[in-house]
C-alpha positions as YAML, in Angstrom:
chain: A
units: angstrom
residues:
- id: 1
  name: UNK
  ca: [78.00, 69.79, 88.01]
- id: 2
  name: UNK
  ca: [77.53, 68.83, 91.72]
- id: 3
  name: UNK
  ca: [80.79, 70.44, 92.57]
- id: 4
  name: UNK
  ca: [80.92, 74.41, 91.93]
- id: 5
  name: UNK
  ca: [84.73, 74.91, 93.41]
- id: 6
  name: UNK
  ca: [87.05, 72.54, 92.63]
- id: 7
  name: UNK
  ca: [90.87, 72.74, 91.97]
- id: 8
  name: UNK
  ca: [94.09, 71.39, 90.08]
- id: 9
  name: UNK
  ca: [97.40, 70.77, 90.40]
- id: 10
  name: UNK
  ca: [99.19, 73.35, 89.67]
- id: 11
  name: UNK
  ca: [102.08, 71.47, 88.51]
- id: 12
  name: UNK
  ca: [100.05, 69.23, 86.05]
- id: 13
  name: UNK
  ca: [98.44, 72.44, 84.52]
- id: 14
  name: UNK
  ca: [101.47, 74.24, 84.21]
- id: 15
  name: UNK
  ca: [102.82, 71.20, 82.10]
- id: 16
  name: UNK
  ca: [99.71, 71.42, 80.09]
- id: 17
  name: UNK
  ca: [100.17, 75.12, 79.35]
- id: 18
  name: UNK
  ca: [103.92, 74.83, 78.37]
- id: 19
  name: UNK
  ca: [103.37, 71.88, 76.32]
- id: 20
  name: UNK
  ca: [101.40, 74.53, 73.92]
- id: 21
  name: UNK
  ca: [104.10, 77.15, 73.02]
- id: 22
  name: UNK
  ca: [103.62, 77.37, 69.57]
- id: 23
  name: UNK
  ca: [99.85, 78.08, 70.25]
- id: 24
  name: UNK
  ca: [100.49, 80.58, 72.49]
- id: 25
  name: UNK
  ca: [103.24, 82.13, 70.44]
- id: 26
  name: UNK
  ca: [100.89, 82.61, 67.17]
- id: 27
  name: UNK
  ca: [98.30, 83.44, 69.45]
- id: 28
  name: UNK
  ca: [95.59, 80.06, 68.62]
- id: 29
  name: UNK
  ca: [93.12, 78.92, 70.76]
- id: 30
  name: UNK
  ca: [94.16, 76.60, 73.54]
- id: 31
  name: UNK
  ca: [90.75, 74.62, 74.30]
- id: 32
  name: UNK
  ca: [90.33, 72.50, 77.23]
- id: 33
  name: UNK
  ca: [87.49, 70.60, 78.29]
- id: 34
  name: UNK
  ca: [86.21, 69.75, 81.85]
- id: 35
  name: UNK
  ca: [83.71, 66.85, 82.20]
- id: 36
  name: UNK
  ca: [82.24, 65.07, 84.85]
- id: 37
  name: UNK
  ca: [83.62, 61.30, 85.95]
- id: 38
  name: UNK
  ca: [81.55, 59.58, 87.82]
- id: 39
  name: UNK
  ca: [83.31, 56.83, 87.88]
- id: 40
  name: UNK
  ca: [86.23, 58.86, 89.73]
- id: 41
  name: UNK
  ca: [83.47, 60.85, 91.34]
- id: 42
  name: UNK
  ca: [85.07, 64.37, 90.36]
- id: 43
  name: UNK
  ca: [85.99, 66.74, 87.64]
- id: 44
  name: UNK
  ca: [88.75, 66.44, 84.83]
- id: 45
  name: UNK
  ca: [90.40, 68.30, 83.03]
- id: 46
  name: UNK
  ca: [91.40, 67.13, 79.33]
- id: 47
  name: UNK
  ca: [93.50, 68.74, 76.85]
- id: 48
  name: UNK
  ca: [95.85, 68.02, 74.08]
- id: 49
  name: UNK
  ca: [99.11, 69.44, 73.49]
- id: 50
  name: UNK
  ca: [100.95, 71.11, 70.22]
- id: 51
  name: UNK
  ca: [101.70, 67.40, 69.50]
- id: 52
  name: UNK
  ca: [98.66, 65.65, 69.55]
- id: 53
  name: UNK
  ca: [99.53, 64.06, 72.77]
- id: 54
  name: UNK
  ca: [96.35, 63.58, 75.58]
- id: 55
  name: UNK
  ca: [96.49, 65.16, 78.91]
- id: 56
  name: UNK
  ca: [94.22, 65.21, 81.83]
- id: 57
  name: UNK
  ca: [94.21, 65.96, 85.36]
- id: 58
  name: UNK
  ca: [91.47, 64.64, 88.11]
- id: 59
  name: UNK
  ca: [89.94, 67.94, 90.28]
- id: 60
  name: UNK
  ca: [90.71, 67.68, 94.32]
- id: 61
  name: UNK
  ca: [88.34, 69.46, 96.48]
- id: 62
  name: UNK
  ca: [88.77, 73.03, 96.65]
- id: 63
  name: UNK
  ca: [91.44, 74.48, 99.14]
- id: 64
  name: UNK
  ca: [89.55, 77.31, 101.44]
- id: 65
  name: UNK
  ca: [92.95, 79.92, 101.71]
- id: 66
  name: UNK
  ca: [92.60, 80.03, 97.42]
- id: 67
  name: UNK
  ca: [89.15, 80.63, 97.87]
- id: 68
  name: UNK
  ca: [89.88, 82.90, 99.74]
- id: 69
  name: UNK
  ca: [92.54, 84.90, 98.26]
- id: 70
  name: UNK
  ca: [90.87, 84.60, 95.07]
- id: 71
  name: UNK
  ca: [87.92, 86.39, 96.22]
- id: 72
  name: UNK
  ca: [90.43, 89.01, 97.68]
- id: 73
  name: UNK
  ca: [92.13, 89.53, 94.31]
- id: 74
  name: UNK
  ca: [88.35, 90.01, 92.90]
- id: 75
  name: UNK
  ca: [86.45, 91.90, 95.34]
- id: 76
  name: UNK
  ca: [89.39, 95.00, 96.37]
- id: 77
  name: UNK
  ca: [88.98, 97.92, 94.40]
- id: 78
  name: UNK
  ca: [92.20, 98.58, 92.74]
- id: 79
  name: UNK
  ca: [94.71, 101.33, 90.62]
- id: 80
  name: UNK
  ca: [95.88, 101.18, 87.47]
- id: 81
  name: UNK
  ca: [99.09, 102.44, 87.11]
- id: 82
  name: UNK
  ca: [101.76, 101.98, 83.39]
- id: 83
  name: UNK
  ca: [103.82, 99.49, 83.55]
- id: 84
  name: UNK
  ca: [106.98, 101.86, 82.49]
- id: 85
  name: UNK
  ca: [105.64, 103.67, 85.81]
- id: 86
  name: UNK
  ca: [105.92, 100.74, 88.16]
- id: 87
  name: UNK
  ca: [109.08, 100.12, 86.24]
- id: 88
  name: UNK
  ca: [110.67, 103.70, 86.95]
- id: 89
  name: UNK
  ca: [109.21, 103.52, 90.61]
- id: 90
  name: UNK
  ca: [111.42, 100.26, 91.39]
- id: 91
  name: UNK
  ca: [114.40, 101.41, 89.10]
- id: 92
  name: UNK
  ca: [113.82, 104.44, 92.22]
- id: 93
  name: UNK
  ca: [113.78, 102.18, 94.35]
- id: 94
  name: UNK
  ca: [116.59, 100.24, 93.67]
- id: 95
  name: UNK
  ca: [118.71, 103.62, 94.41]
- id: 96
  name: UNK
  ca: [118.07, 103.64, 97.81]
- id: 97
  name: UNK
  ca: [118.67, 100.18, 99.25]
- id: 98
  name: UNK
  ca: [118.62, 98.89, 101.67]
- id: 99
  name: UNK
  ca: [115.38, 100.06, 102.88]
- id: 100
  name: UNK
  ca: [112.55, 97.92, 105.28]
- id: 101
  name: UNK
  ca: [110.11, 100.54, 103.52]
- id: 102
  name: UNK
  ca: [109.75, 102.47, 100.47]
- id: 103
  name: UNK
  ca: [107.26, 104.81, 99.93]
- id: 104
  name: UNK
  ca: [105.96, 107.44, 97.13]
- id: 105
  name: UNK
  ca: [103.46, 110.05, 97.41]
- id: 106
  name: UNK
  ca: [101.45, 111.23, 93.93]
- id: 107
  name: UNK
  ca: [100.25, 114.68, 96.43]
- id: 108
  name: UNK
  ca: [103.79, 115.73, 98.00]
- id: 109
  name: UNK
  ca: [105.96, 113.99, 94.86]
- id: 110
  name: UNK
  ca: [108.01, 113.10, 97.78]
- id: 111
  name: UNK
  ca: [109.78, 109.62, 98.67]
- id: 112
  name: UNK
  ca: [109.87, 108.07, 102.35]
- id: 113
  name: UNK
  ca: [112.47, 105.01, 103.24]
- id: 114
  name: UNK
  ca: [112.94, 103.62, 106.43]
- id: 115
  name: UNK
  ca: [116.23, 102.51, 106.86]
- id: 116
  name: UNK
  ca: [117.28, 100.80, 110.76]
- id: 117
  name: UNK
  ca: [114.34, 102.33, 112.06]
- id: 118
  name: UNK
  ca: [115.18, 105.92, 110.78]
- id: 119
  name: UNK
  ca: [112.70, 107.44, 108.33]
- id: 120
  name: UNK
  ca: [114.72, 109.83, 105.54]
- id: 121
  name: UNK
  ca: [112.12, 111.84, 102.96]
- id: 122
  name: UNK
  ca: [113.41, 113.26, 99.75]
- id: 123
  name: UNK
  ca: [111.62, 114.54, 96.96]
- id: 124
  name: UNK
  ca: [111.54, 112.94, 93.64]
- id: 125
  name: UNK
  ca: [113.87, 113.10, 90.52]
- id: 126
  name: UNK
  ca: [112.97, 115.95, 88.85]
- id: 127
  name: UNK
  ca: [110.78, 115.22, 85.87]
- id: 128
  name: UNK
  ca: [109.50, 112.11, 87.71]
- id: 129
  name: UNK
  ca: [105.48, 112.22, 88.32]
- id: 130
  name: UNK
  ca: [103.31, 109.58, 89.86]
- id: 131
  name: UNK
  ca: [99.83, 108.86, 89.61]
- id: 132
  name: UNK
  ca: [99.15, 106.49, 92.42]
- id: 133
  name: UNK
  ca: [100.22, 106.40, 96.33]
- id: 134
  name: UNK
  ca: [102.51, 103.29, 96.54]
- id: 135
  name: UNK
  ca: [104.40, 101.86, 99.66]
- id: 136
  name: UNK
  ca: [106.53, 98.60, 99.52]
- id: 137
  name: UNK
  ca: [109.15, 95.91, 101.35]
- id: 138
  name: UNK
  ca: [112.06, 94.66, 99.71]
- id: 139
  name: UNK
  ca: [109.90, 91.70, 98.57]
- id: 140
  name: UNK
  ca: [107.10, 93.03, 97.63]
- id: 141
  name: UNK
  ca: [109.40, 96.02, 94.65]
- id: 142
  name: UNK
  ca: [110.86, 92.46, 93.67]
- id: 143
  name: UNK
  ca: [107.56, 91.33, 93.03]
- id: 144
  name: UNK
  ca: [106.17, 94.56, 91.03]
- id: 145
  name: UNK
  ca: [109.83, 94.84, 89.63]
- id: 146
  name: UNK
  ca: [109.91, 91.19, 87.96]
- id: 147
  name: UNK
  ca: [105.74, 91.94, 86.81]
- id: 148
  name: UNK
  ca: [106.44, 94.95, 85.01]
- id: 149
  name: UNK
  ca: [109.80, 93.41, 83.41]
- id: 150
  name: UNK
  ca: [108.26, 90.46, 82.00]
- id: 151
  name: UNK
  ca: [104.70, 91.30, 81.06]
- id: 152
  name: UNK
  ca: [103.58, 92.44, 77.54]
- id: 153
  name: UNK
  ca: [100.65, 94.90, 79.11]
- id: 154
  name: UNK
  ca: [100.70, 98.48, 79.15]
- id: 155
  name: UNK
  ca: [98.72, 98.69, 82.43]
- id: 156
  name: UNK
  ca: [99.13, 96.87, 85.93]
- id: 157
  name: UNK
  ca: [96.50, 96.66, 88.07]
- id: 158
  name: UNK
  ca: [97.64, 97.31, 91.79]
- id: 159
  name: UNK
  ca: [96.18, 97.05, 95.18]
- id: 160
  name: UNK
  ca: [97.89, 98.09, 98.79]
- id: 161
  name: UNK
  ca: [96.89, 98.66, 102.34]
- id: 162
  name: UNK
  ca: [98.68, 98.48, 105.45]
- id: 163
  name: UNK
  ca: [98.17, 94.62, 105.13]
- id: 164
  name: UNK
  ca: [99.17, 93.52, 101.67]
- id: 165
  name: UNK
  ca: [100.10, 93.97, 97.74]
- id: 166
  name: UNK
  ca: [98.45, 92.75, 94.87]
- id: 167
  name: UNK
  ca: [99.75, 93.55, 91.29]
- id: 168
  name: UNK
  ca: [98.33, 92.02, 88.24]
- id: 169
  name: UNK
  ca: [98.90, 92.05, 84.58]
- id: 170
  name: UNK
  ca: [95.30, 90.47, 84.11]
- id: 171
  name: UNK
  ca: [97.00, 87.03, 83.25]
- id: 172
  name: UNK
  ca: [99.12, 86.70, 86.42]
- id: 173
  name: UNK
  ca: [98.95, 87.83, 90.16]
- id: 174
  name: UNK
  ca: [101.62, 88.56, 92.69]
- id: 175
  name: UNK
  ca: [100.80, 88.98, 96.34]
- id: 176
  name: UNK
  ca: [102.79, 89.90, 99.27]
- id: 177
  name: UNK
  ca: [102.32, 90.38, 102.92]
- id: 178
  name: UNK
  ca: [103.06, 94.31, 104.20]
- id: 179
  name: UNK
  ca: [102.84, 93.67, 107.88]
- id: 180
  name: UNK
  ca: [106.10, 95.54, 108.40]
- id: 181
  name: UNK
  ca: [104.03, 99.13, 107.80]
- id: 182
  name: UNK
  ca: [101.75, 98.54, 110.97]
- id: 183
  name: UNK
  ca: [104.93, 99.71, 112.90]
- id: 184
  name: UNK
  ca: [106.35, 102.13, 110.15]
- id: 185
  name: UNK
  ca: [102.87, 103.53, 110.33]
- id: 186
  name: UNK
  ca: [103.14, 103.95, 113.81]
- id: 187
  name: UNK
  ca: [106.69, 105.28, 113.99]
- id: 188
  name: UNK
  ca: [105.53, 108.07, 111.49]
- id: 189
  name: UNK
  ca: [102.85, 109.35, 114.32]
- id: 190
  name: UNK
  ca: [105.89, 109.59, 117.02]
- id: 191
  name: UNK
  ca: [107.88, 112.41, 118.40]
- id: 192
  name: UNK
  ca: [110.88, 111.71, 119.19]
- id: 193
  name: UNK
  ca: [113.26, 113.44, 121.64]
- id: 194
  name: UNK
  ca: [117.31, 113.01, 121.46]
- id: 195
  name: UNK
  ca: [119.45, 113.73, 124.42]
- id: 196
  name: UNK
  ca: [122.97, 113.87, 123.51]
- id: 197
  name: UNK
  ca: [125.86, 114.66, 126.31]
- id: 198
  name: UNK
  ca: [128.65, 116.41, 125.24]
- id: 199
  name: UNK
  ca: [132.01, 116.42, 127.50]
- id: 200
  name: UNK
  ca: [134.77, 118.87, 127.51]
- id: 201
  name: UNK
  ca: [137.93, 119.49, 129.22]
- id: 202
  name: UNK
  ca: [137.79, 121.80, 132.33]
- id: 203
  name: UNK
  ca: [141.18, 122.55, 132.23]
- id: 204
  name: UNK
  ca: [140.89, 124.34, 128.32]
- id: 205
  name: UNK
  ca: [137.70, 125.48, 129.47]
- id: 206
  name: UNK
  ca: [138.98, 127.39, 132.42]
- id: 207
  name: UNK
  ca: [141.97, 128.16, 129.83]
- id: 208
  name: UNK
  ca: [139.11, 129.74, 127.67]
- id: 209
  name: UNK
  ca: [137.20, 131.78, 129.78]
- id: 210
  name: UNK
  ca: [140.70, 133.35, 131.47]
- id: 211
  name: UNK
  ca: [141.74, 134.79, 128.06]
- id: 212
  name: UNK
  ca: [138.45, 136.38, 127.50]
- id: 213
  name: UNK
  ca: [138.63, 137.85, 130.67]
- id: 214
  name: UNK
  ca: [141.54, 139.66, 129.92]
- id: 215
  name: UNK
  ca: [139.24, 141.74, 127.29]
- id: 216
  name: UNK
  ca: [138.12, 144.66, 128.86]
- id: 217
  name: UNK
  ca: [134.92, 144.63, 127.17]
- id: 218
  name: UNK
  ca: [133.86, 141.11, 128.55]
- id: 219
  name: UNK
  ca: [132.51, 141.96, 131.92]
- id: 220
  name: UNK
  ca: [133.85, 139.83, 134.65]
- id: 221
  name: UNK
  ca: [131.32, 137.30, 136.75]
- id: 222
  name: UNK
  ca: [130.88, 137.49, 140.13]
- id: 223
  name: UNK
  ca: [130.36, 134.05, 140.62]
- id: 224
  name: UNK
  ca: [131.65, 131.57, 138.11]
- id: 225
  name: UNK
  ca: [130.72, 128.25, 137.48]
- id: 226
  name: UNK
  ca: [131.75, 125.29, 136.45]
- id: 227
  name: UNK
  ca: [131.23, 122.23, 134.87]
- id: 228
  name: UNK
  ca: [132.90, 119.20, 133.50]
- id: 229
  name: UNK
  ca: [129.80, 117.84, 131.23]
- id: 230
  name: UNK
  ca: [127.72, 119.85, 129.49]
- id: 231
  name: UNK
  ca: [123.71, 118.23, 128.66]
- id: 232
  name: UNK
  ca: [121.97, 119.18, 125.39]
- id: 233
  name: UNK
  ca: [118.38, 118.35, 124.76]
- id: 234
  name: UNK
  ca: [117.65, 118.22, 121.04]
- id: 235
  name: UNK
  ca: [113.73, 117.74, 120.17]
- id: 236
  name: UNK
  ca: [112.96, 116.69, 116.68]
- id: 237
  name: UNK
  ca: [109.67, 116.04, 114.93]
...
């Protein structure tokens, strides 16, 4: 074959694939066979269905982004993790929307959200252990969530970086785009200081301090002062 990438339509192979329920269902072999046309210049795919019927589907040239991706999903190293695991991690999950990021640590068996730019940690349920570091959007549970519900494998493979999520059942792949932890990431490295101005009422505060002068024990300043707004400086890690 002159061509060594090529691709399909995804649509006309799906059609193929559901056309052979029964197969799949009592677990026969599907066969398909890919031949060369020279007369269409390119590579098709034949096939029959559970009813006899003939189906084929011409190769276009391969798209450079699935190349691409499919070389990602090859080449990163990945964790295997139970699929009644991932399922209990998004069930977790699910308890503490709404969340931009969710995130559980195997080390600390502690959680992380971020909700409106406010990180909250908690530890995990009790009984609750995880073997691999996981952290998530929204989208990308839903993705892991609707994997683990509707797969028949024990395992899922999973890979995540500050960039993106894979998760795979070894028969299907769902990806998703984590560019939201770049600035979680970085909001975890901050310090933040809160200033917070609390006013009172001179009057009660005057009111105040002239009944506790009247104990005898409270010694008396020489030179009060006064203020209508008091400033407090709270510094927080």
């Amino acid at each position: 074959m002159d061509n060594a990438a090529f691709s399909f339509s995804a649509t006309a192979f799906a059609n193929l694939w559901l056309c052979q329920t029964n197969h799949i269902v009592q677990k026969e072999t599907i066969s398909l066979q890919l031949r060369h046309d020279n007369q269409q210049d390119g590579v098709v795919l034949e096939g029959r269905t559970e009813l006899n019927s003939f189906r084929y589907a011409l190769a276009q040239p391969a798209c450079e982004h699935h190349l691409a991706f499919f070389d990602s999903v090859m080449t990163h190293p990945k964790q295997i993790i139970e699929t009644k695991q991932a399922l209990a991690i998004c069930q977790l999950a699910n308890t503490c929307t709404p969340f931009s990021v969710f995130e559980v640590n195997k080390d600390s068996n502690r959680v992380q959200i971020e909700r409106d730019n406010d990180i909250i940690p908690f530890a995990l349920p009790k009984g609750m252990n995880i073997d691999i570091d996981m952290a998530l959007t929204p989208e990308a549970k839903l993705s892991l969530e609707s994997i683990a519900q509707t797969t028949q494998s024990e395992t899922l493979s999973v890979y995540i970086d500050d960039e993106q999520a894979m998760f795979s059942d070894g028969e299907q792949v769902y990806c998703h785009s984590l560019a939201p932890l770049r600035a979680y990431r970085e909001r975890q490295q901050q310090h933040f200081e809160l200033e917070a101005k609390v006013v009172i009422d001179i009057l009660e505060f005057k009111a105040e301090r002239d009944n506790f002068q009247k104990i005898e024990e409270i010694k008396k300043p020489t030179k009060p002062y006064f203020t209508s707004a008091l400033r407090v400086c709270i510094s927080r890690a």
